[in-house]
C-alpha positions in Angstrom: -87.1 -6.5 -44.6 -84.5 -3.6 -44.7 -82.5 -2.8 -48.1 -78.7 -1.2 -47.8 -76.3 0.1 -50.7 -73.2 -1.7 -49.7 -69.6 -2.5 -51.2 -67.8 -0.9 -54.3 -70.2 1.5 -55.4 -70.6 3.2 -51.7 -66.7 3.2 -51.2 -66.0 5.1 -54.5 -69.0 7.5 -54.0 -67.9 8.5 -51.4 -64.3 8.9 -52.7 -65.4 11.2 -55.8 -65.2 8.4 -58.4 -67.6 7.2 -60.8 -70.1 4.1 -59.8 -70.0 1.4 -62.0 -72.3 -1.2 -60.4 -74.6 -1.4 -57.3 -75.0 -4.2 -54.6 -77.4 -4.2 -52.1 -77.5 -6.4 -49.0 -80.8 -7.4 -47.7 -81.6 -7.6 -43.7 -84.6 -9.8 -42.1 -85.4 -11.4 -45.8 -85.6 -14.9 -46.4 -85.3 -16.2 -50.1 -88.8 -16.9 -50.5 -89.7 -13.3 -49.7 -86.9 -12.6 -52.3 -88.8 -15.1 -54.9 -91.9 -13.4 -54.6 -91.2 -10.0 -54.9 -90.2 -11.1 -58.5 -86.2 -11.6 -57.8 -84.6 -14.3 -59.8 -82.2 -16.2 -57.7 -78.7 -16.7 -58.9 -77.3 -20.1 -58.3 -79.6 -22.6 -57.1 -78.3 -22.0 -53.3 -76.3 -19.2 -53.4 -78.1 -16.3 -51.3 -78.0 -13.6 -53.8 -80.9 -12.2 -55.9 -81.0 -10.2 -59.5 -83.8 -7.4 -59.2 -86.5 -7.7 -61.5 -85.8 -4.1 -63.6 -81.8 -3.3 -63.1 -80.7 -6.7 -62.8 -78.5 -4.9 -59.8 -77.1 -8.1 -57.0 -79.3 -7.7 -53.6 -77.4 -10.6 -51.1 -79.5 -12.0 -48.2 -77.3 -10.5 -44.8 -74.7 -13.1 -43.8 -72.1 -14.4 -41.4 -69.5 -16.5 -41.1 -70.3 -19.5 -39.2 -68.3 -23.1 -38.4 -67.8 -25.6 -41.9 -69.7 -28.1 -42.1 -68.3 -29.5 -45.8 -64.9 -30.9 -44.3 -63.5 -26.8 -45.3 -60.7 -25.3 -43.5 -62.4 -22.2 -42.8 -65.9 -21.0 -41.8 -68.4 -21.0 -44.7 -70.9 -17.8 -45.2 -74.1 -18.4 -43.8 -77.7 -16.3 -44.6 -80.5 -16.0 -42.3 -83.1 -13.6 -41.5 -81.6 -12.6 -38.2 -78.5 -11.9 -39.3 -77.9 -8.0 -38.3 -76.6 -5.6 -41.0 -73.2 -5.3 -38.5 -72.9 -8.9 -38.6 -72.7 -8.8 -42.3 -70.5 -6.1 -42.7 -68.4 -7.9 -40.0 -67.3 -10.3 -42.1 -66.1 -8.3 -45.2 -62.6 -7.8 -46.3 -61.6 -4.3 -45.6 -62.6 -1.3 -43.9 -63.7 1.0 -47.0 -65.9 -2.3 -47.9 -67.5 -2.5 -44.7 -69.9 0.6 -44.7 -73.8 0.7 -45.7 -76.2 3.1 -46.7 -80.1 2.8 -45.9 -82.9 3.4 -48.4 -83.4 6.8 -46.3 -79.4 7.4 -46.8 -78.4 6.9 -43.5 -74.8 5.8 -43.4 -73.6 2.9 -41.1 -70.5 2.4 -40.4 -69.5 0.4 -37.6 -65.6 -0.2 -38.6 -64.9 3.3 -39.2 -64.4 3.1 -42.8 -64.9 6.3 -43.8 -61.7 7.1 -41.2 -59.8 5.0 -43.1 -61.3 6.3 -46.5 -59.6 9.8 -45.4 -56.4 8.5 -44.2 -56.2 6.2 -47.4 -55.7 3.3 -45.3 -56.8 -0.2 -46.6 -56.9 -2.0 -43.2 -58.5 -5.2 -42.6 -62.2 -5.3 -40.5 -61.2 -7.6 -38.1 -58.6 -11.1 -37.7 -61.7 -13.0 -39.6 -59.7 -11.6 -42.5 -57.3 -14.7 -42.9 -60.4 -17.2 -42.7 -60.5 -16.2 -46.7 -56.9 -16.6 -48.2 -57.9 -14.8 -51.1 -58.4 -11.9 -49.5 -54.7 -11.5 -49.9 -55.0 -11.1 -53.8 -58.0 -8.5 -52.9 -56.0 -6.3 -50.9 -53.0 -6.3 -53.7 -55.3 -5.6 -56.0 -57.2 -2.6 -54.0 -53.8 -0.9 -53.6 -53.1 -1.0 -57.5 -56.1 0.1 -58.0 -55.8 3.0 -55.0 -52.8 3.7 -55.5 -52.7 7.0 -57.5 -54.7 8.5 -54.6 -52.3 7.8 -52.0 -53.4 4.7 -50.5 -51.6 2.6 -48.4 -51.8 -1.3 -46.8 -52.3 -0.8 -42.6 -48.9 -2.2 -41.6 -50.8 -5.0 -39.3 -53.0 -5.9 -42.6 -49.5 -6.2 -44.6 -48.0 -8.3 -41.6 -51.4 -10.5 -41.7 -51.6 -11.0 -45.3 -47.2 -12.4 -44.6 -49.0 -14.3 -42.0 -51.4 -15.9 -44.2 -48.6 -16.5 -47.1 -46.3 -18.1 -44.6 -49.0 -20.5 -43.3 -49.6 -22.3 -46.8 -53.2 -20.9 -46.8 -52.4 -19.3 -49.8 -52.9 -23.0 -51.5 -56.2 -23.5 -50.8 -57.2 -21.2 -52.9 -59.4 -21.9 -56.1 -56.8 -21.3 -59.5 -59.9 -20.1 -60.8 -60.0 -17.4 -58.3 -56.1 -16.7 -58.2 -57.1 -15.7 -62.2 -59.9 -14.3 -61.8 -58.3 -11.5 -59.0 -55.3 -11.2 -61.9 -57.6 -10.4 -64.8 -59.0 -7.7 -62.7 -55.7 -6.4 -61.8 -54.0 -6.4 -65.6 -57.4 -3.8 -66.3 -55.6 -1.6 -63.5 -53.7 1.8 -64.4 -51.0 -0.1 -62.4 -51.5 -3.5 -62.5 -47.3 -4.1 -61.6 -48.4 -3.0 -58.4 -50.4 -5.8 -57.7 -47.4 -8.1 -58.2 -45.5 -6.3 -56.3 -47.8 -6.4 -53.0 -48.1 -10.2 -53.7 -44.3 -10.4 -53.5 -44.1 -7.8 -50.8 -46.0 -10.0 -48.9 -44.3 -13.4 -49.9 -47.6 -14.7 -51.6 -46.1 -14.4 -55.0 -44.0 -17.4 -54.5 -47.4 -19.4 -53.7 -49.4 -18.3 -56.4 -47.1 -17.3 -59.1 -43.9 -19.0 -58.6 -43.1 -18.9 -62.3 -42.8 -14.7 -61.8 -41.1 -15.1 -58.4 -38.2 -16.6 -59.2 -37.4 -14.3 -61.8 -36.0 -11.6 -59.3 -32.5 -12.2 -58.8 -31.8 -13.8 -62.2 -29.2 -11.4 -63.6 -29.5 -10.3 -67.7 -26.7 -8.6 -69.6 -26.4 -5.5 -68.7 -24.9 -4.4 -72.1 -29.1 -4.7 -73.0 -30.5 -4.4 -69.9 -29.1 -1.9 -67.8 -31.6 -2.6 -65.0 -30.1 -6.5 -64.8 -32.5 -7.9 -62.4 -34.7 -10.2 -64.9 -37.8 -9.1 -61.9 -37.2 -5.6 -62.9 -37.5 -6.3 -65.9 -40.5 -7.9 -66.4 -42.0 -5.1 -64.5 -40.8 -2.1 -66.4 -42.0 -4.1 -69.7 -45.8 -4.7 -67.9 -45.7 -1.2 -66.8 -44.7 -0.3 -70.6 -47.3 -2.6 -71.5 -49.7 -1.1 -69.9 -48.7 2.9 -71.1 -49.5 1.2 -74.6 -52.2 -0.2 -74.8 -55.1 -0.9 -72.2 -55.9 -4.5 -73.6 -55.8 -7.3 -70.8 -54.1 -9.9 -73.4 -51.2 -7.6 -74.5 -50.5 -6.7 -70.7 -50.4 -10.4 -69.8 -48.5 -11.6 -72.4 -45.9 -9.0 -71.2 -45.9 -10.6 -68.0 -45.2 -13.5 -69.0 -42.5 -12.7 -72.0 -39.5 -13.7 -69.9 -40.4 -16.7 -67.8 -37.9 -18.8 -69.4 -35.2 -16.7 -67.5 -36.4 -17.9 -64.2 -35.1 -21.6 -65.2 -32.0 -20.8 -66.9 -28.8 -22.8 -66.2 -26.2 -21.2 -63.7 -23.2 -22.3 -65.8 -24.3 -19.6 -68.7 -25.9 -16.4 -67.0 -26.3 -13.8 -67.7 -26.9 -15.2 -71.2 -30.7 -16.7 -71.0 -30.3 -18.7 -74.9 -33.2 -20.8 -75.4 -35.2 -18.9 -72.7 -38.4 -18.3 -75.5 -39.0 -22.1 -76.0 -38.4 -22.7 -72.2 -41.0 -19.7 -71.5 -43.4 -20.8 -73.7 -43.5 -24.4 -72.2 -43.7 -22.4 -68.8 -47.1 -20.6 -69.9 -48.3 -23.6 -71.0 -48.2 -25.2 -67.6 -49.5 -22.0 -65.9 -52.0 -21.5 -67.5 -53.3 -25.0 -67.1 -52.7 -24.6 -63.7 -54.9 -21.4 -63.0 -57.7 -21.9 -66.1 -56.5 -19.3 -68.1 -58.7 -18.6 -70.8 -57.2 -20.0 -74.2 -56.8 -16.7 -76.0 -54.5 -15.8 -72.9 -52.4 -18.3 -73.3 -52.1 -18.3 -76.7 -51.1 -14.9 -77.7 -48.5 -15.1 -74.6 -46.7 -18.5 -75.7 -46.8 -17.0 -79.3 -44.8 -13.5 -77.5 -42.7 -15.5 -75.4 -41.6 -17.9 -78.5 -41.0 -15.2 -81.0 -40.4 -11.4 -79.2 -36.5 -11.9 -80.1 -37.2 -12.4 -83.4 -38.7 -9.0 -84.4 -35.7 -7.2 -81.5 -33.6 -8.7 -84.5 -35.9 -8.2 -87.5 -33.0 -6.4 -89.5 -30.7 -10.0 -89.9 -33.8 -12.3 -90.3 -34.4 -13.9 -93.4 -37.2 -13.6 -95.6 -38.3 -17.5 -94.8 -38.2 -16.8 -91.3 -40.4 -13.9 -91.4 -43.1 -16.2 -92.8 -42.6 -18.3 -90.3 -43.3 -16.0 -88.0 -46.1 -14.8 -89.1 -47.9 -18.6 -89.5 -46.5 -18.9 -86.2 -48.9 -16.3 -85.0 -51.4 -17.4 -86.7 -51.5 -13.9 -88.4 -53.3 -14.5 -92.0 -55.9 -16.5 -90.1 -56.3 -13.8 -87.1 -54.6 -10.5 -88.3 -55.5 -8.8 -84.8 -52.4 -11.2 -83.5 -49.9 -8.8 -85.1 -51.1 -5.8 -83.4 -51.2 -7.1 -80.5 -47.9 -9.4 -80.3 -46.0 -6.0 -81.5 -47.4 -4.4 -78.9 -45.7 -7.0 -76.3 -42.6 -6.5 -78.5 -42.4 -2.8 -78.4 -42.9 -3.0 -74.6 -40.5 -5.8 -73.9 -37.7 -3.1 -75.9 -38.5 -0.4 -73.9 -39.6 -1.8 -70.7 -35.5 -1.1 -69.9 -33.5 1.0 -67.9 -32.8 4.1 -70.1 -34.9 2.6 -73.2 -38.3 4.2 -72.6 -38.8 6.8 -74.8 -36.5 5.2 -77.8 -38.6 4.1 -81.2 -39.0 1.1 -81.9 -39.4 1.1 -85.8 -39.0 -2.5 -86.2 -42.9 -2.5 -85.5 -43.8 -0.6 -88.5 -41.4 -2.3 -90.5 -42.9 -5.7 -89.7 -46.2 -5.1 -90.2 -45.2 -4.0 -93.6 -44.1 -7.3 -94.3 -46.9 -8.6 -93.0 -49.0 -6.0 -95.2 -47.2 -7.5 -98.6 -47.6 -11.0 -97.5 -51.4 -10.6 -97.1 -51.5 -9.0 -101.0 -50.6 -11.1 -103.2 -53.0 -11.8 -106.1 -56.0 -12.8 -105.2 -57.6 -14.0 -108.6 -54.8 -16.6 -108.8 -55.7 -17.8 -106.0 -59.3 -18.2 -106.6 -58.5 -20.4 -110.0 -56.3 -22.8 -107.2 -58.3 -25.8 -106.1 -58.1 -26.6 -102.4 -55.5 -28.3 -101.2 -51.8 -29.2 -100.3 -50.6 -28.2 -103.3 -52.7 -24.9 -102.9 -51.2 -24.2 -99.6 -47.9 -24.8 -101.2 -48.4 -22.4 -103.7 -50.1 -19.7 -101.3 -47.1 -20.1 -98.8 -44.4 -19.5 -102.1 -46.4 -16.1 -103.1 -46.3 -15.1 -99.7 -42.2 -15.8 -99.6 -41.9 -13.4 -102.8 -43.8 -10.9 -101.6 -42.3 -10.3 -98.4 -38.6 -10.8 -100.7 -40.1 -7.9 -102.5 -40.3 -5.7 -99.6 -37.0 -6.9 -97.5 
């Protein structure tokens, strides 16, 4: 039984950055060997191992061989005579194909480390397109490579278009489609990672509701940049200068979505686009599992965003609104972070980036007075409609007060 460091924590050792977690892959081991040496088993037959003290994943070696469950593609398969080159054979990418020995002996039979040094991300072999998701993993790689200078191979970019024009992109789990966007929106760039999916024509499989926003014009009395695409990018990419939160990034994705569906006969004008992009996330987020507090906090953005743009000629009932629309006295973090989308929707724009954007403050002022009003009157109500009645009327004056 032969132990090797493999994967993520090899790769960025060996490019200077910090490990974060450890995988092993184990050669000549069966899983009752595993069992016995005190491994728990994760899954009841999936080929992977915790270790008894770190918890760190060893995976029995594997290949690729033949389905046998009606699949399209071959299926991984562990044995004990599966080589260590077998199993690195049928990784993704070159930087993810090298292993280390327990004696630190480095093998590397796909001359990742070449490719570590050219920053090339270039696929091990053709066996590359038997996993369609390895497209989102290569998009994501280069956002996440892609303030050292990495680069897609040009024959891995012209295989993943290969893979996107041959539909295989829709036999991918939606589960897996999200989970490969979470990890992106925790990126430094995670716009990058939509742009390789549309550089590569998967976009239109996976995320057709972002894809058809390029080449929807806006006014360009507000947005100078026009494109509605553009747009959506500058305001992730603003999104993620302000705040590192996955939520606020992803609502800012999704803001605009409306804009992709409005009619012909009124462009550039997008009115009603909020409603219509809320309706959109709804159904998208269905679609690929996305976890509720996702969804939520990004139908809430894409409903109300225009409201605070315009927070100077709203009226005092509508700012209540608001706020119960967000759910704000129940969950006060929704503020922060639906402002947040704001403020990056305003100056995700051409020539807007570095403007203020005090309607924030000003906002959450009003929110402020709203939550303050008196509290001992309150406690002599008795629960009920006409105590929500009442609450809802202080909460009017007090944001009346402040207006």
């Amino acid at each position: 039984m032969e132990v090797y460091l493999v994967g993520g924590a090899l790769r960025d050792r060996l490019l200077g950055l910090p490990v974060v977690e450890r995988d092993y892959v184990v050669v000549g081991a069966t899983p009752q060997m595993m069992l016995e040496r005190g491994f728990k088993q994760v899954g009841k037959d999936f080929p992977v191992f915790l270790h008894p003290q770190t918890s760190e994943e060893y995976a029995l070696a594997r290949t690729l061989r033949n389905p046998v469950s009606g699949s399209r593609f071959p299926e991984p398969h562990a044995a004990p005579d599966v080589t260590l080159k077998e199993d690195l054979a049928r990784r993704d990418l070159t930087i993810n194909a090298i292993a280390e020995s327990e004696t630190g002996e480095v093998f590397d039979p796909f001359q990742g480390r070449r490719d570590l040094q050219a920053k090339c991300l270039r696929h091990v072999s053709p066996a590359f397109s038997e996993d369609p998701a390895r497209v989102l993993r290569a998009a994501r790689f280069m956002a996440k490579y892609c303030d050292l200078g990495f680069q897609i191979a040009p024959e891995t970019l012209s295989l993943m278009r290969e893979i996107s024009a041959a539909g295989s992109l829709e036999t991918v789990a939606p589960e897996r489609v999200w989970q490969e966007m979470e990890k992106a929106l925790l990126l430094p760039n995670p716009g990058l990672f939509i742009e390789t999916l549309r550089q590569c024509g998967a976009l239109a499989s996976l995320f057709p509701e972002l894809d058809c926003l390029w080449g929807v014009p806006q006014p360009p009395k507000w947005h100078p940049e026009i494109d509605t695409g553009l747009h959506t990018l500058m305001a992730l990419a603003m999104a993620t200068r302000l705040s590192d939160d996955p939520l606020v990034r992803f609502a800012a994705l999704t803001h605009d979505l409306g804009k992709g569906n409005t009619s012909a006969e009124i462009l550039p004008s997008h009115h009603g686009h909020e409603g219509r992009g809320a309706r959109i996330i709804r159904l998208l987020c269905e679609r690929l599992r996305v976890p509720t507090h996702y969804r939520l906090l990004a139908e809430r953005c894409a409903t109300y965003h225009g409201h605070i743009h315009r927070l100077d000629d709203l009226r005092p009932g509508t700012v209540l609104k608001v706020l119960e629309g967000l759910d704000a006295f129940r969950q006060p973090e929704n503020v922060a972070r639906f402002l947040l989308v704001c403020e990056a929707d305003y100056r995700g724009r051409g020539g807007f980036e570095e403007r203020p954007y005090p309607q924030a403050s000003r906002f959450n002022d009003l929110f402020h007075a709203a939550t303050q009003i008196d509290k001992g009157e309150l406690k002599r109500m008795k629960p009920g409609k006409a105590a929500g009645e009442a609450i809802r009327i202080l909460r009017l004056e007090a944001i009346k007060a402040v207006m």
